[in-house]
Backbone as numpy.savetxt, mean C-alpha at the origin, in Angstrom:
# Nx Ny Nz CAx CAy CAz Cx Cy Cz
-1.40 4.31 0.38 -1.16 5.62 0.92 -1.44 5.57 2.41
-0.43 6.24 3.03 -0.76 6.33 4.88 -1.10 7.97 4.74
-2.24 7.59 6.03 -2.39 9.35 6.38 -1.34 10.08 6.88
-1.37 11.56 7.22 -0.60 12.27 7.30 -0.31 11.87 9.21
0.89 11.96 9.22 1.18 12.28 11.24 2.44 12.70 10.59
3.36 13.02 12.29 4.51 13.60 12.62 5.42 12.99 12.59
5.04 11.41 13.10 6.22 10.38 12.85 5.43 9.11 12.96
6.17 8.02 12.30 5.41 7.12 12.26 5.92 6.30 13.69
4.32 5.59 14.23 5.01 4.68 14.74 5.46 3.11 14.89
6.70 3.30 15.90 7.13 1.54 15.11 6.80 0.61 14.72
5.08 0.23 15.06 4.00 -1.17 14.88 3.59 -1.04 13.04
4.03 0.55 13.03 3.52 0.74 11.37 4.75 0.62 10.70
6.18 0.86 10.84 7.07 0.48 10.44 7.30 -0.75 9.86
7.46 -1.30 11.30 7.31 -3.14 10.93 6.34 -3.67 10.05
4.86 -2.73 10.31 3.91 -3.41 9.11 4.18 -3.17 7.37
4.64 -2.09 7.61 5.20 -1.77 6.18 6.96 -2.64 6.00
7.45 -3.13 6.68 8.50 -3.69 5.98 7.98 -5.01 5.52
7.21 -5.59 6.60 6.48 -6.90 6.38 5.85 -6.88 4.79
5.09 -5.10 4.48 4.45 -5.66 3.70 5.32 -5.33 2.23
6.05 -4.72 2.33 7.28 -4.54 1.74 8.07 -6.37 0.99
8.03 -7.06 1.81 8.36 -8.57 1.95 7.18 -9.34 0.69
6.30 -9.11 1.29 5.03 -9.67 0.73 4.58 -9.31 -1.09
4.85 -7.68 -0.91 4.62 -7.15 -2.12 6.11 -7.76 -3.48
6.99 -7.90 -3.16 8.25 -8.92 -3.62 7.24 -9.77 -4.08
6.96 -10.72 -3.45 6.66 -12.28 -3.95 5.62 -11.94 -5.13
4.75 -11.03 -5.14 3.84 -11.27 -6.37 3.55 -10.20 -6.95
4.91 -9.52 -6.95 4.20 -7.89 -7.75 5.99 -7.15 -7.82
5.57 -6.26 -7.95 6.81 -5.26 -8.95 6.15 -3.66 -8.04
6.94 -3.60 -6.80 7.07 -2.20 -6.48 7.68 -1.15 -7.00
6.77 -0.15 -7.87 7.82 0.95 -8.54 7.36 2.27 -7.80
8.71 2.72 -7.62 8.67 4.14 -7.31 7.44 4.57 -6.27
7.75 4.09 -4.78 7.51 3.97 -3.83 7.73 5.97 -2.86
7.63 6.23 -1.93 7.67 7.42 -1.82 6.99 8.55 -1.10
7.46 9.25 -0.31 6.73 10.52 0.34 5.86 11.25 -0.73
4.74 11.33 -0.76 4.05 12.68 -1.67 4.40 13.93 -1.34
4.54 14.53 -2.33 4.82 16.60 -2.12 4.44 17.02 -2.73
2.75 17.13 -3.11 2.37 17.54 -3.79 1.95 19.06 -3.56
2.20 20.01 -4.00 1.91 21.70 -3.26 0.45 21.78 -3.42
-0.51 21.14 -3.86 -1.87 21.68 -4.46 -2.88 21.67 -3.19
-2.42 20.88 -2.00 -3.47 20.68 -0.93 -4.55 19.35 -0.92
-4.47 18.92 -2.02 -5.50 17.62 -2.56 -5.56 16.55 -2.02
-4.01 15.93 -1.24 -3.83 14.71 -0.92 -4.83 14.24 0.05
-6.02 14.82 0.69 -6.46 13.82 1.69 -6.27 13.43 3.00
-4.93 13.94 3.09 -3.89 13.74 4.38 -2.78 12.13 4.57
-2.91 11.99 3.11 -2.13 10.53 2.84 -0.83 11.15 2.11
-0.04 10.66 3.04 1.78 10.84 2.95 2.52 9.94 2.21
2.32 8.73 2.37 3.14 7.60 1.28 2.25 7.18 0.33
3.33 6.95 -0.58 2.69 6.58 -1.70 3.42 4.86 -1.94
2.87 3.90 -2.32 3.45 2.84 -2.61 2.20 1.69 -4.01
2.78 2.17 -5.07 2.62 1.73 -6.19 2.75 0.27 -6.33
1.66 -0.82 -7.29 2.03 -2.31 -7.08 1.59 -2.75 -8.18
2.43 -3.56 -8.85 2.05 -3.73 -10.12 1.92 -5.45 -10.23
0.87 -5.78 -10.65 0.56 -7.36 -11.01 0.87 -7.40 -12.30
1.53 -8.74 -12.52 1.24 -9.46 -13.78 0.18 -9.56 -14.53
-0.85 -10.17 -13.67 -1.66 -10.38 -14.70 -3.12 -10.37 -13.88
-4.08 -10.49 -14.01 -5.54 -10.44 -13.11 -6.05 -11.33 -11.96
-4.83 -13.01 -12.31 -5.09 -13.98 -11.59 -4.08 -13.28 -10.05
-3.19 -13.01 -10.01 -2.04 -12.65 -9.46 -2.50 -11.72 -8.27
-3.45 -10.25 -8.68 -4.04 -9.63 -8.42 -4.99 -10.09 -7.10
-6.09 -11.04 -8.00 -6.88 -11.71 -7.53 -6.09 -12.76 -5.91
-5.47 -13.36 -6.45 -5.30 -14.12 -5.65 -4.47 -13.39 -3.91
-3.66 -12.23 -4.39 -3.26 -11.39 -3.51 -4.48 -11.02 -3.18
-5.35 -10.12 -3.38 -6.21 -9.81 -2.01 -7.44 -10.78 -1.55
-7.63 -11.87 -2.04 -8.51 -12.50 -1.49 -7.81 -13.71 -0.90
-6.95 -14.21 -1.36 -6.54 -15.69 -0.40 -5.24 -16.19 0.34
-4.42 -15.04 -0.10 -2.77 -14.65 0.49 -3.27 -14.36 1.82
-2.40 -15.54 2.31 -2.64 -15.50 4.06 -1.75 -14.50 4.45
-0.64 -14.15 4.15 0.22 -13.24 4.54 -0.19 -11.79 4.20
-0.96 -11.47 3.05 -1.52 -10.06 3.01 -2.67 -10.09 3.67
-3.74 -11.21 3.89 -4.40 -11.55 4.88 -4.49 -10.91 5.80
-3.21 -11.30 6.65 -2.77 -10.96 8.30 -2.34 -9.92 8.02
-1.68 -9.22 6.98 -1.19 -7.84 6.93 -2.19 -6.76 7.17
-3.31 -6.56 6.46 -4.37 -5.74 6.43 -5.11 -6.09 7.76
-5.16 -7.13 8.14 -5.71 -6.75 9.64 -5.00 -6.63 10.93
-3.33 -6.60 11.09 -2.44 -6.65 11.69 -2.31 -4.77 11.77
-2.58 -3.74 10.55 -2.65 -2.14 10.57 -3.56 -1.64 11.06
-5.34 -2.23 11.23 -6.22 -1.80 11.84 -5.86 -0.66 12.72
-4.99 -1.22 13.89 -4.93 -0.24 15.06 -3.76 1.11 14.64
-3.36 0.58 13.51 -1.94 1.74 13.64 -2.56 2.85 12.18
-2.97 2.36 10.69 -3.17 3.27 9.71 -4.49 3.82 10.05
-4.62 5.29 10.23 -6.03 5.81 10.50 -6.50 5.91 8.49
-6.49 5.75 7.76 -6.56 5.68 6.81 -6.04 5.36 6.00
-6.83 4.20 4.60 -5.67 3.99 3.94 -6.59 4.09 2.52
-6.17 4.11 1.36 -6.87 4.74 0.13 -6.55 3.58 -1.13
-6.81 3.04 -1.36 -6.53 1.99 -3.11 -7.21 2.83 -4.05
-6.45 2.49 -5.25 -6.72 2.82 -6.54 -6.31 1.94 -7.62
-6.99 1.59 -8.39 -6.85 0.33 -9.25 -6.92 0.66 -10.57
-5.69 0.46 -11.31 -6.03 1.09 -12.66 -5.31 0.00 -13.87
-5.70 0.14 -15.38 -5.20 -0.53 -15.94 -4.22 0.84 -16.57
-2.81 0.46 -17.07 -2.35 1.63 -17.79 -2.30 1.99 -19.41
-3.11 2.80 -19.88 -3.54 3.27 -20.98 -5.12 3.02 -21.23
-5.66 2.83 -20.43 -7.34 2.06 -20.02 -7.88 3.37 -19.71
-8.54 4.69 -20.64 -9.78 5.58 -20.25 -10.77 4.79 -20.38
């Protein structure tokens, strides 16, 4: 999720196509997307971008040793004023 602004700018563009690239190689982007939610809740986070692993190793290995998501997450520092994860299994209360 990116926080809320007026327009994005281009350094965050590029970071999101990059990571757009990245998320391909080891995952299954579904239903990606502006939030509109009317309730007021969001936080001030505008995109939504969903990522689905195979399996736990896959997971794992994306955020701890993928040089390319690596450099991704510290390449947004200066541009996402916030960014939010949520990690879930589906059908897992």
């Amino acid at each position: 999720m990116s926080p809320q602004r007026n327009s994005l700018p281009k350094p965050l563009i590029l970071s999101i196509v990059a990571f757009l690239g990245l998320i391909a190689l080891f995952t299954l982007l579904k239903n990606p997307g502006k939030q509109n939610s009317p309730e007021g809740l969001t936080g001030g986070m505008t995109h939504i971008f969903m990522e689905e692993f195979k399996n736990e190793e896959d997971r794992k290995y994306y955020l701890e040793k993928d040089p390319v998501h690596l450099a991704f997450v510290k390449s947004i520092g200066d541009v996402v004023k916030k960014a939010q994860v949520v990690d879930f299994t589906p059908g897992v209360f």
